[in-house]
N, CA, C, O and CB atoms as a CASP TS submission, in Angstrom:
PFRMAT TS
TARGET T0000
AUTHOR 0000-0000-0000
METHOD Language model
MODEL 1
PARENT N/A
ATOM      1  N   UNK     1    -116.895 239.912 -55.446  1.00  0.00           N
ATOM      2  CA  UNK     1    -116.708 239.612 -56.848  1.00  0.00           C
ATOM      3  C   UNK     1    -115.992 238.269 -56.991  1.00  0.00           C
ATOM      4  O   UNK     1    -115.076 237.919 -56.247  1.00  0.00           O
ATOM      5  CB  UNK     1    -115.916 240.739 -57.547  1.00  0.00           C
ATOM      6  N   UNK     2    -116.441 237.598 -57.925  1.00  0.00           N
ATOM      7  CA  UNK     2    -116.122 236.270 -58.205  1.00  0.00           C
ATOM      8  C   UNK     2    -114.347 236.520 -58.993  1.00  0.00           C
ATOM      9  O   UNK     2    -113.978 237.310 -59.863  1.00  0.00           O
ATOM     10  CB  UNK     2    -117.551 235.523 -59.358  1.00  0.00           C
ATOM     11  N   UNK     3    -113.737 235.669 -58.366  1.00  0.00           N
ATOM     12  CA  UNK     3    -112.203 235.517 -58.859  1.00  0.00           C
ATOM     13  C   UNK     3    -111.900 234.535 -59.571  1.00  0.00           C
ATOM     14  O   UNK     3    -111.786 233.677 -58.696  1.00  0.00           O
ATOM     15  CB  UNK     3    -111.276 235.413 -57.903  1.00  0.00           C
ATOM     16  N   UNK     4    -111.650 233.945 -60.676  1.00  0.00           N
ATOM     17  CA  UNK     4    -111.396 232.751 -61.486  1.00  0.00           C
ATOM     18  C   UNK     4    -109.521 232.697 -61.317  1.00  0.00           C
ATOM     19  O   UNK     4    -108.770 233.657 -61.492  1.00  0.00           O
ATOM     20  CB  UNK     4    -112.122 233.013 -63.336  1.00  0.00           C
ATOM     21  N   UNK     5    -109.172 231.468 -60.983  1.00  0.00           N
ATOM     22  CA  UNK     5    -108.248 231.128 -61.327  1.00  0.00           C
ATOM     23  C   UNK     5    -107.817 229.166 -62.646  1.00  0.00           C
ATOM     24  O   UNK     5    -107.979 227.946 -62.631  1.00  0.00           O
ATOM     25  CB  UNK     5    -107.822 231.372 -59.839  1.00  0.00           C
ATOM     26  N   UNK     6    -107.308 230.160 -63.387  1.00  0.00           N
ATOM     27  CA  UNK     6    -107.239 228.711 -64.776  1.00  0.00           C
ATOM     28  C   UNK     6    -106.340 228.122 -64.614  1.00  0.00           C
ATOM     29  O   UNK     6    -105.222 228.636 -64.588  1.00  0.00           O
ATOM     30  CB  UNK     6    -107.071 228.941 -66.388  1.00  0.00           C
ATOM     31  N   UNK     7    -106.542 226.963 -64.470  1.00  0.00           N
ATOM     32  CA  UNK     7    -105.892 225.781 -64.611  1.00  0.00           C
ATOM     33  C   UNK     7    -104.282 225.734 -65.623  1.00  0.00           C
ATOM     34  O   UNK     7    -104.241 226.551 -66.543  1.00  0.00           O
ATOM     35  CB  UNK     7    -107.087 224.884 -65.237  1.00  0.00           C
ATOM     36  N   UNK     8    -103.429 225.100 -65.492  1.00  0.00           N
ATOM     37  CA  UNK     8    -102.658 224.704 -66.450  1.00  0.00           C
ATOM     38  C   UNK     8    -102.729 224.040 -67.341  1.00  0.00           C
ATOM     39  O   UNK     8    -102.107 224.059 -68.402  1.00  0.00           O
ATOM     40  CB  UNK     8    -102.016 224.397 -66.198  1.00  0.00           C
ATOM     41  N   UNK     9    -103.822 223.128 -66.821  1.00  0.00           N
ATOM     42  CA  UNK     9    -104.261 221.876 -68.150  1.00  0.00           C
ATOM     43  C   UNK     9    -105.577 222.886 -69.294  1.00  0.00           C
ATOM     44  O   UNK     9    -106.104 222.418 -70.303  1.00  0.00           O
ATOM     45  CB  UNK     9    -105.415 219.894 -67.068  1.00  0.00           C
ATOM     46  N   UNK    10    -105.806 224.239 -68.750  1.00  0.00           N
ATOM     47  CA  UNK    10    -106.391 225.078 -69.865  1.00  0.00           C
ATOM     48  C   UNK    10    -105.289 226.032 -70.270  1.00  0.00           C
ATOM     49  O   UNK    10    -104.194 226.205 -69.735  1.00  0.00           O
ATOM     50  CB  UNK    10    -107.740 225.894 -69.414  1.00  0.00           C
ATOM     51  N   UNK    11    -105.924 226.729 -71.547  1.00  0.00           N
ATOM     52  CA  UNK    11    -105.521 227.663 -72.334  1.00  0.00           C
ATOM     53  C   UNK    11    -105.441 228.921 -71.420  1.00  0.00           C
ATOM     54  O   UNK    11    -106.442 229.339 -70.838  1.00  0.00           O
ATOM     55  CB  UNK    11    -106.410 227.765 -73.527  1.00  0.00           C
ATOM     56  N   UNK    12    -103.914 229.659 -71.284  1.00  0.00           N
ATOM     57  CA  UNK    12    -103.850 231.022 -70.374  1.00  0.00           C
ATOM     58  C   UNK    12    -104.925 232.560 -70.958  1.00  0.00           C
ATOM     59  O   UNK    12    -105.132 233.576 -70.295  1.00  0.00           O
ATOM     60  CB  UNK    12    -101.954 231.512 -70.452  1.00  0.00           C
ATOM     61  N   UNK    13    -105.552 232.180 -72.680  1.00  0.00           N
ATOM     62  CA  UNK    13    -105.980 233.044 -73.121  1.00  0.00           C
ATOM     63  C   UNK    13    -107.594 232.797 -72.588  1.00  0.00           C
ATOM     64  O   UNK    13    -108.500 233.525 -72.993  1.00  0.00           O
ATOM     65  CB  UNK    13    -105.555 233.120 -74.534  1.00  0.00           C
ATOM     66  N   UNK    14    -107.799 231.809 -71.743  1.00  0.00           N
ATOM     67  CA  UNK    14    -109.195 231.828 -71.133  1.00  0.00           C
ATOM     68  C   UNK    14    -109.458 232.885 -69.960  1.00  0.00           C
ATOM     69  O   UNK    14    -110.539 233.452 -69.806  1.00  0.00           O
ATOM     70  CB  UNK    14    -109.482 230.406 -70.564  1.00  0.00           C
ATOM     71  N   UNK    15    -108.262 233.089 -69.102  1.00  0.00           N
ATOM     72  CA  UNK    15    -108.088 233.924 -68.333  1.00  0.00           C
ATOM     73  C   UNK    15    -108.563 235.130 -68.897  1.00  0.00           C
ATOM     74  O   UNK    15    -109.540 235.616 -68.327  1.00  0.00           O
ATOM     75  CB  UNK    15    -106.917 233.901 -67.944  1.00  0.00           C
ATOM     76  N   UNK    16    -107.901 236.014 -70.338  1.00  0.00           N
ATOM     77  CA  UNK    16    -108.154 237.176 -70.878  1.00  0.00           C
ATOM     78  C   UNK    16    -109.508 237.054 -71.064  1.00  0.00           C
ATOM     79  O   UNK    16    -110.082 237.887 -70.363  1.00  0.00           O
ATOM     80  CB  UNK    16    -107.402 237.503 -72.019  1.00  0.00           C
ATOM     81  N   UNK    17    -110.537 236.148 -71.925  1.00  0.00           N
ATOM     82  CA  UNK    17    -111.162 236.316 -72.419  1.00  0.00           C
ATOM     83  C   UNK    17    -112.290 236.423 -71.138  1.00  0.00           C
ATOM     84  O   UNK    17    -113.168 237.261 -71.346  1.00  0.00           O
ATOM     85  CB  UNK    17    -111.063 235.562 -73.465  1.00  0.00           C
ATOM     86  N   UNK    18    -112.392 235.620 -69.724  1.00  0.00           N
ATOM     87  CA  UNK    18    -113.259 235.886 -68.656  1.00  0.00           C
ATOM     88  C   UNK    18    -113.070 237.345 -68.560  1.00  0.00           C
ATOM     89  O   UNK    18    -114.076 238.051 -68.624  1.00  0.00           O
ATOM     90  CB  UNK    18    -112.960 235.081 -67.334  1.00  0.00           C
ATOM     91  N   UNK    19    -111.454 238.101 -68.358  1.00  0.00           N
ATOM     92  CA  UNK    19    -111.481 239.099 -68.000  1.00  0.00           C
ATOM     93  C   UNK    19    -112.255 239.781 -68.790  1.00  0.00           C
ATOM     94  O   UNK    19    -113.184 240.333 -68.201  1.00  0.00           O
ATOM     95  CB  UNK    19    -110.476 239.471 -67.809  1.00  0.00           C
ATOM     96  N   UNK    20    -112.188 239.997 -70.306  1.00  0.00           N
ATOM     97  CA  UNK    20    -112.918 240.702 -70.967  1.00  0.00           C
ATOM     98  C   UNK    20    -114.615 240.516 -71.216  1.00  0.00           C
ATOM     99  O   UNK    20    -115.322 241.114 -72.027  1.00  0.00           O
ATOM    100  CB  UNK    20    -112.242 240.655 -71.985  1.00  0.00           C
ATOM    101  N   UNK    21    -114.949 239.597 -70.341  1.00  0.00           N
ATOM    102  CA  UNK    21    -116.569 239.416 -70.047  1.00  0.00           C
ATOM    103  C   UNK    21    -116.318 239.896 -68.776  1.00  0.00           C
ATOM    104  O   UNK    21    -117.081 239.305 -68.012  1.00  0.00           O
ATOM    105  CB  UNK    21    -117.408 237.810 -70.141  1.00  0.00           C
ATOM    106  N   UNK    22    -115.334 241.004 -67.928  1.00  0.00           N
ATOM    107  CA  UNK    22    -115.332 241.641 -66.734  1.00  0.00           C
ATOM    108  C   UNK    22    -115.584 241.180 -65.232  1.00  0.00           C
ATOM    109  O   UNK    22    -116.182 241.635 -64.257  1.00  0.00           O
ATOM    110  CB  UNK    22    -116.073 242.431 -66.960  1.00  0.00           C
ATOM    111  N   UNK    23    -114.497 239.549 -65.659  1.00  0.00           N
ATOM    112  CA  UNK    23    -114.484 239.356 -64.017  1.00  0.00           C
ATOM    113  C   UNK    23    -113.007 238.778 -64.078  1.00  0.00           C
ATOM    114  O   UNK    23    -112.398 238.335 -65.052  1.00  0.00           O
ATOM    115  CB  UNK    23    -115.836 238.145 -63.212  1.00  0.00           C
ATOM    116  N   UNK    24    -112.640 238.901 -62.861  1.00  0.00           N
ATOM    117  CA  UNK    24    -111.317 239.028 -62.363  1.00  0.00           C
ATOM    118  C   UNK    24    -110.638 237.392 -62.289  1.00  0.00           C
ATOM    119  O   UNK    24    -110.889 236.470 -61.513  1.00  0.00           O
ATOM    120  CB  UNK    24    -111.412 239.843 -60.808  1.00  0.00           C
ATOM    121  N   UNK    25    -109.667 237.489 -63.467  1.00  0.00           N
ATOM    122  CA  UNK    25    -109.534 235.967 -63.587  1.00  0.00           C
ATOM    123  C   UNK    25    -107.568 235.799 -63.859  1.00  0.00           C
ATOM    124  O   UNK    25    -106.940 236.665 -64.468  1.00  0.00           O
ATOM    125  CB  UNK    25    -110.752 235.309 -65.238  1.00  0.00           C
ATOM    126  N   UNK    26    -107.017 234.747 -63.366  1.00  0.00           N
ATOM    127  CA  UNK    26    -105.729 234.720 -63.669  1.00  0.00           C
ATOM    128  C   UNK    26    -105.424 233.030 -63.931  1.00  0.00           C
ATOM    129  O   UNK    26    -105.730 231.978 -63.371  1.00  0.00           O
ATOM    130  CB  UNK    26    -104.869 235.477 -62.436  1.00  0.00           C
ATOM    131  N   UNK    27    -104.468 233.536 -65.379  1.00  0.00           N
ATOM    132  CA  UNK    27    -103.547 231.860 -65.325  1.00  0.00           C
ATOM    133  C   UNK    27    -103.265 231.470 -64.288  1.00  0.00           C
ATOM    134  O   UNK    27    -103.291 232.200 -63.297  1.00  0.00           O
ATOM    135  CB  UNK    27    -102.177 231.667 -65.922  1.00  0.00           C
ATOM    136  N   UNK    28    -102.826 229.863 -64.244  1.00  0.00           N
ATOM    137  CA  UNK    28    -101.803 229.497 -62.872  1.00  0.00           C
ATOM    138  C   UNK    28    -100.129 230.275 -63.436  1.00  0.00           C
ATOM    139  O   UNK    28     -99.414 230.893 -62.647  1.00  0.00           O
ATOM    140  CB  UNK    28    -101.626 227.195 -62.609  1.00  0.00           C
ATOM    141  N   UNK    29     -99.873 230.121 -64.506  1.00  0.00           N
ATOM    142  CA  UNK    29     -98.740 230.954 -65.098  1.00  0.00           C
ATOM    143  C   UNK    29     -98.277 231.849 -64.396  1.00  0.00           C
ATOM    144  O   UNK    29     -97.102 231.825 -64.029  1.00  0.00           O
ATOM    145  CB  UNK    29     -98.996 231.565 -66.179  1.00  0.00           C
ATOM    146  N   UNK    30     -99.431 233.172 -63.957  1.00  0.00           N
ATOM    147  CA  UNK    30     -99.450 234.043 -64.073  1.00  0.00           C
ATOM    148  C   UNK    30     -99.424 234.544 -62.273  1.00  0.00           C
ATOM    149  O   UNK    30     -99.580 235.654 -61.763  1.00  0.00           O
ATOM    150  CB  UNK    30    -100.423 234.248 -65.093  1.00  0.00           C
ATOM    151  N   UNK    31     -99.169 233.257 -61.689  1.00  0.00           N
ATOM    152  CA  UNK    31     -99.031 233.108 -60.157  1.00  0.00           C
ATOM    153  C   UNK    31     -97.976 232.359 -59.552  1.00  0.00           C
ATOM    154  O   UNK    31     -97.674 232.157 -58.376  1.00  0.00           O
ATOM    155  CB  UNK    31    -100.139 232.536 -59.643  1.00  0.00           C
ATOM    156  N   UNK    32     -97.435 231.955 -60.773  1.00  0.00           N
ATOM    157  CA  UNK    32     -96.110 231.554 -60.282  1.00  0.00           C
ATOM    158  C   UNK    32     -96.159 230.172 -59.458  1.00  0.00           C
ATOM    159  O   UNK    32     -95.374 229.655 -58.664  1.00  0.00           O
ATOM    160  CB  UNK    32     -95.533 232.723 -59.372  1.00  0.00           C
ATOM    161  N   UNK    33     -97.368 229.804 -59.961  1.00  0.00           N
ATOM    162  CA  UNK    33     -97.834 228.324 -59.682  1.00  0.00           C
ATOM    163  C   UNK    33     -97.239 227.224 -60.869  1.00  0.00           C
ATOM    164  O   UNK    33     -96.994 226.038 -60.647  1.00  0.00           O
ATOM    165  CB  UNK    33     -99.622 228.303 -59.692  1.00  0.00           C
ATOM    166  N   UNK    34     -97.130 227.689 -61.736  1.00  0.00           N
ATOM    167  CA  UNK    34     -96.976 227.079 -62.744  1.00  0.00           C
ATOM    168  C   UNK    34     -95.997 225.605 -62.744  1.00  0.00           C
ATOM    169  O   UNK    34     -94.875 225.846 -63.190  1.00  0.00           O
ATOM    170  CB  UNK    34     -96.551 228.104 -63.531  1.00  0.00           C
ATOM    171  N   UNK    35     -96.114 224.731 -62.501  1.00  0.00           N
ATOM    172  CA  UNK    35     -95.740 223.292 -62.288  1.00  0.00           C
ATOM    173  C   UNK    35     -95.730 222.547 -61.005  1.00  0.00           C
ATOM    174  O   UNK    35     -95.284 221.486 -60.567  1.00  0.00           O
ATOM    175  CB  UNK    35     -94.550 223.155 -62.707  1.00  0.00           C
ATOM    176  N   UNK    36     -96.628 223.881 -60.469  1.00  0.00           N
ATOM    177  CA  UNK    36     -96.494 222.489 -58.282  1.00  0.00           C
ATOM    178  C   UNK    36     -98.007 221.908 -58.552  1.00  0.00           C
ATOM    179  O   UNK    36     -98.779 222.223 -59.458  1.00  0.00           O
ATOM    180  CB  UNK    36     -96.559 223.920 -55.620  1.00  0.00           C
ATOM    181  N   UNK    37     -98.126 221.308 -57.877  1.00  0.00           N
ATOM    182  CA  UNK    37     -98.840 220.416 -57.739  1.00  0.00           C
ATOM    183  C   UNK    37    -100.217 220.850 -56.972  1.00  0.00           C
ATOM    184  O   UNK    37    -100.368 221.857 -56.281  1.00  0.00           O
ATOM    185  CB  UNK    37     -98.068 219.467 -57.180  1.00  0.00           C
ATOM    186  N   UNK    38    -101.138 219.886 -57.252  1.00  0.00           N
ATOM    187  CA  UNK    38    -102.832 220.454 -57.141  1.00  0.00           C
ATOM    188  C   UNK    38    -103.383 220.638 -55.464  1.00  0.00           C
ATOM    189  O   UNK    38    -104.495 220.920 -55.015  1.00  0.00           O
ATOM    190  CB  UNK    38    -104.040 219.056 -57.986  1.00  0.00           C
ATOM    191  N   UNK    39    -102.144 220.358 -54.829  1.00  0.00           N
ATOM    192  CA  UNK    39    -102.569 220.365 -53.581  1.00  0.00           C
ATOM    193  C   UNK    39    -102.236 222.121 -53.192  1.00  0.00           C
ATOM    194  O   UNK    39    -103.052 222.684 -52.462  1.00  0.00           O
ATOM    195  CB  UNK    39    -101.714 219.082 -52.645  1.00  0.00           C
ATOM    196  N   UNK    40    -101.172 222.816 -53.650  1.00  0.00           N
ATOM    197  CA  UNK    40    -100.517 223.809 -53.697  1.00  0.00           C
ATOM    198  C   UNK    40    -101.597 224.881 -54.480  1.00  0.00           C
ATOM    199  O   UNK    40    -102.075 225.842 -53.877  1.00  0.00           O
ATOM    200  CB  UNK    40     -99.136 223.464 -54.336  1.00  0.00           C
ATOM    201  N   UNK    41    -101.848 224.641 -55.611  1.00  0.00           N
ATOM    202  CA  UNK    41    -102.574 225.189 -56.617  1.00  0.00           C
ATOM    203  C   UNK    41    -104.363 225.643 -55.358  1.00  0.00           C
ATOM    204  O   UNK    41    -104.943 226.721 -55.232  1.00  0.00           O
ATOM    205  CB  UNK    41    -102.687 223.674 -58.250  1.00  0.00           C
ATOM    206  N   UNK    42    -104.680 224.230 -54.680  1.00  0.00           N
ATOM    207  CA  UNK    42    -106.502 224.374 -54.069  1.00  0.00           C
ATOM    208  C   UNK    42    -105.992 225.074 -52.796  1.00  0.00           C
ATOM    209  O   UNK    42    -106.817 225.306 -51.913  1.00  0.00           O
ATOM    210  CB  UNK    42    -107.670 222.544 -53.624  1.00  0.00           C
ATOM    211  N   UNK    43    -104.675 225.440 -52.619  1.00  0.00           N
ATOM    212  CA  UNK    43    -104.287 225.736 -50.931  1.00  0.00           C
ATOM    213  C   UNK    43    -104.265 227.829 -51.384  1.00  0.00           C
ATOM    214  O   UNK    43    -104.939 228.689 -50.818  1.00  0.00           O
ATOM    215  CB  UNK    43    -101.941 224.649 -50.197  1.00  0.00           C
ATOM    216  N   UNK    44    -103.320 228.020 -52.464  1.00  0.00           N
ATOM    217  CA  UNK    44    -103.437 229.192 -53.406  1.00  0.00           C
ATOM    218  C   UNK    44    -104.660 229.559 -53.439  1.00  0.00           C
ATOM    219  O   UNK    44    -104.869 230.422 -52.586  1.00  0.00           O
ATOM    220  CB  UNK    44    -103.021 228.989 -54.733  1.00  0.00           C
ATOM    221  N   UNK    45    -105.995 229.165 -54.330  1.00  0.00           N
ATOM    222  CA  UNK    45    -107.226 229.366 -54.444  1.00  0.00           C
ATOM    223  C   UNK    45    -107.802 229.394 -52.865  1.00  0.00           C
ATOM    224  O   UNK    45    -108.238 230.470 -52.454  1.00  0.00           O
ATOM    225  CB  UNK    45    -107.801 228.294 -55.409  1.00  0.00           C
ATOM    226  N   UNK    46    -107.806 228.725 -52.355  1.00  0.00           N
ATOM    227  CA  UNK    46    -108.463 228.957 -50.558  1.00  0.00           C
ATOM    228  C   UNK    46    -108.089 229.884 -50.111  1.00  0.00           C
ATOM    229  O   UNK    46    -109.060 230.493 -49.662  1.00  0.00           O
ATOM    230  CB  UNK    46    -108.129 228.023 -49.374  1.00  0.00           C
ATOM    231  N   UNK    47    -106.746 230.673 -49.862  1.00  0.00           N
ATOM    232  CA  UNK    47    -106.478 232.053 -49.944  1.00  0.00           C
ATOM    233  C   UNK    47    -106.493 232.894 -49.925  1.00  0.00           C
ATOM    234  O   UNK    47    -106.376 233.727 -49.027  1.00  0.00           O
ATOM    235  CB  UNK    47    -106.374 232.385 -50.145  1.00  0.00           C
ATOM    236  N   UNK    48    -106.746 232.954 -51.587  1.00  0.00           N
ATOM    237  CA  UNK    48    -106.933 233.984 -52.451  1.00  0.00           C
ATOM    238  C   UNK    48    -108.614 234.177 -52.746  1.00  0.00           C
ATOM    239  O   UNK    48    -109.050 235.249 -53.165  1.00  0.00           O
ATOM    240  CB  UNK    48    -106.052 233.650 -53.769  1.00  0.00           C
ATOM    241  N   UNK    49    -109.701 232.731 -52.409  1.00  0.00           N
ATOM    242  CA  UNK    49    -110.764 233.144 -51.902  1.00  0.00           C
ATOM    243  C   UNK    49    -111.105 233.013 -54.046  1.00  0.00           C
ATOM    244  O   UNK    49    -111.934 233.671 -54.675  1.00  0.00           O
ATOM    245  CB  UNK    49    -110.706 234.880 -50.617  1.00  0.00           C
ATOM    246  N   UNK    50    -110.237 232.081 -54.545  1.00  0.00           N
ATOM    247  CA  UNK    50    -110.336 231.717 -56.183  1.00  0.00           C
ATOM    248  C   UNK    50    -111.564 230.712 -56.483  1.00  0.00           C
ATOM    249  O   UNK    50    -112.186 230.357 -55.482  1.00  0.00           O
ATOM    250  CB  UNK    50    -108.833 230.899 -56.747  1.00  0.00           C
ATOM    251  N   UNK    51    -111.879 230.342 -57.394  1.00  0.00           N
ATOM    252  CA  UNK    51    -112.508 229.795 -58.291  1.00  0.00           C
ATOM    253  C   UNK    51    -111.480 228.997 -58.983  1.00  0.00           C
ATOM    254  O   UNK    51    -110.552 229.457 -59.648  1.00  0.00           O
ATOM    255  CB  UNK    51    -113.225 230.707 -59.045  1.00  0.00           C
ATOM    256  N   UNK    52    -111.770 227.604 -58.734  1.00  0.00           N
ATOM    257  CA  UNK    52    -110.460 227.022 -59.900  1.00  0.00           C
ATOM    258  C   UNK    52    -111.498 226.543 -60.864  1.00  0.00           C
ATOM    259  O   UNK    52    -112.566 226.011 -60.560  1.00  0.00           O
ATOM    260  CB  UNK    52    -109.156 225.510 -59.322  1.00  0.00           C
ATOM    261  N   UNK    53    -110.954 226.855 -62.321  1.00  0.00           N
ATOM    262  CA  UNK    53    -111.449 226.062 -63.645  1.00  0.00           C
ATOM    263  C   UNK    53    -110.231 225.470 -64.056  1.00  0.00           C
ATOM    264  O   UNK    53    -109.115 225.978 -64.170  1.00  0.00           O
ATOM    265  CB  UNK    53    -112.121 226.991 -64.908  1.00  0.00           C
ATOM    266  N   UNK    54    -110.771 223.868 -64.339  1.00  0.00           N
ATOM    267  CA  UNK    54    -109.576 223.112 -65.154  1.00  0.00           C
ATOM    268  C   UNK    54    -110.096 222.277 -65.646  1.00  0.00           C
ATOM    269  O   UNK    54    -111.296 222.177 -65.388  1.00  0.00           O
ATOM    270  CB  UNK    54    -108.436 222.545 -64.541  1.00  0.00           C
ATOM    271  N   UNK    55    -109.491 221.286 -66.569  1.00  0.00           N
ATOM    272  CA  UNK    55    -109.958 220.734 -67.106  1.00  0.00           C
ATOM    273  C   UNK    55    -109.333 219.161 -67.005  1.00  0.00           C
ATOM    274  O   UNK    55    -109.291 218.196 -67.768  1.00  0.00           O
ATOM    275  CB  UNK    55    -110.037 221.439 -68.096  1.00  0.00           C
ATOM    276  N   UNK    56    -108.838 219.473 -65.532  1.00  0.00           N
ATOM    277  CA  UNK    56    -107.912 218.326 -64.643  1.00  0.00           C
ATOM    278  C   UNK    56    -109.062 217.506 -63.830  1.00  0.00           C
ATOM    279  O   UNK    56    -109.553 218.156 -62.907  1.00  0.00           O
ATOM    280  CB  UNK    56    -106.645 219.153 -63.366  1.00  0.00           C
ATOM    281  N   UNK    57    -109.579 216.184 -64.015  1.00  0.00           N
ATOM    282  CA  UNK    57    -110.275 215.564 -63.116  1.00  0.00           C
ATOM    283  C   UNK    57    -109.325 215.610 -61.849  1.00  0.00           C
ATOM    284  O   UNK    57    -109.787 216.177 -60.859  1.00  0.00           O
ATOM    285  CB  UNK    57    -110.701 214.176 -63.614  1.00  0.00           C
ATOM    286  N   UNK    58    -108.335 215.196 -61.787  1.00  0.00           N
ATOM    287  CA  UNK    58    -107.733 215.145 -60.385  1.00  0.00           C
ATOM    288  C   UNK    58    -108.607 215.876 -59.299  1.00  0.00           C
ATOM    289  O   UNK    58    -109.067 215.510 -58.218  1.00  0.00           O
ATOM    290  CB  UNK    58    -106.289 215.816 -60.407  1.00  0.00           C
ATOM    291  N   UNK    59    -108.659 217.112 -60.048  1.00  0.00           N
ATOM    292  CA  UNK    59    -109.037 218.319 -58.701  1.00  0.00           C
ATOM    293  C   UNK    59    -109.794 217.561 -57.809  1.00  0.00           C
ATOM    294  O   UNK    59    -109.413 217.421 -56.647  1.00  0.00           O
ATOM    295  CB  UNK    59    -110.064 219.811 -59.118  1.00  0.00           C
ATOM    296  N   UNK    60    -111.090 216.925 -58.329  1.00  0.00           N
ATOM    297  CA  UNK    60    -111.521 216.421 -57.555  1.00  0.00           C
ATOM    298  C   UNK    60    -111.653 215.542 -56.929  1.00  0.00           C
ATOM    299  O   UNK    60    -112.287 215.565 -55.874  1.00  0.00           O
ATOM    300  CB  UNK    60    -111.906 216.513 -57.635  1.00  0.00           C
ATOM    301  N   UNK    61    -111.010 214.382 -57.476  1.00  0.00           N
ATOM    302  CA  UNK    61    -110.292 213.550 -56.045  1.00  0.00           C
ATOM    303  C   UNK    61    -109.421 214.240 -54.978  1.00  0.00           C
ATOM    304  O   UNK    61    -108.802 213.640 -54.100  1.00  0.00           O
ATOM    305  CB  UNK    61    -109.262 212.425 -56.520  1.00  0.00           C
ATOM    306  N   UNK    62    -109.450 215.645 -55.169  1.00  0.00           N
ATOM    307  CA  UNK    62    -108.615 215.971 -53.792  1.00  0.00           C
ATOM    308  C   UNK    62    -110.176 215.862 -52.638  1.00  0.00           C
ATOM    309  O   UNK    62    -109.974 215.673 -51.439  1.00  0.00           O
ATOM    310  CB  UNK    62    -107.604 218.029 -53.877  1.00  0.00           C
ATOM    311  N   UNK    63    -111.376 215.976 -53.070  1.00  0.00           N
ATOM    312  CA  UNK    63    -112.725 216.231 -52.200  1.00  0.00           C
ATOM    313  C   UNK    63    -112.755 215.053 -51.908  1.00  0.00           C
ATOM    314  O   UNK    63    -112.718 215.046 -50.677  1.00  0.00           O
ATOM    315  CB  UNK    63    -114.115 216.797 -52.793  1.00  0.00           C
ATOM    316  N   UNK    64    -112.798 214.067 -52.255  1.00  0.00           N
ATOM    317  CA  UNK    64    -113.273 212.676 -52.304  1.00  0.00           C
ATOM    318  C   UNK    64    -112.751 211.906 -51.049  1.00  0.00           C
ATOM    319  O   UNK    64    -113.328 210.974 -50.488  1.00  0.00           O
ATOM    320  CB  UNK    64    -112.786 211.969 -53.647  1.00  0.00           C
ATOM    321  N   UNK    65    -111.661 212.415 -50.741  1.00  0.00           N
ATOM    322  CA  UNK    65    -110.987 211.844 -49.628  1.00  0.00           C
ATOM    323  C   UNK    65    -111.542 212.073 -48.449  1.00  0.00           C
ATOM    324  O   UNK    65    -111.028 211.618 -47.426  1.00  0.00           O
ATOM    325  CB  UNK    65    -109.762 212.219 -49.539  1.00  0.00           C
TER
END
């Protein structure tokens, strides 16, 4: 099953609303991620085996390298 984890630069009520289309989704809030940094956040998601949605270009200059 697909795991979503949301971004900080999105809304934490996106999390609820995936959940309530019935897939398993969490704020960064809600992981106690909430202000480290995107290297911490894609190391969390690798893991946890997440899906990151954000609405942070950064993310992907972490690939680019």
């Amino acid at each position: 099953m697909n795991f979503f984890l949301i971004d900080e630069s999105l809304s934490p009520l996106l999390a609820e609303k995936i959940r309530v289309l019935g897939y398993y989704a969490k704020a960064v809030r809600e992981t106690n991620l909430k202000g480290t940094n995107d290297i911490e956040i894609v190391e969390w998601a690798i893991k946890n085996k997440a899906i990151i949605i954000s609405g942070d270009l950064d993310f992907g200059e972490l690939w680019s390298t």
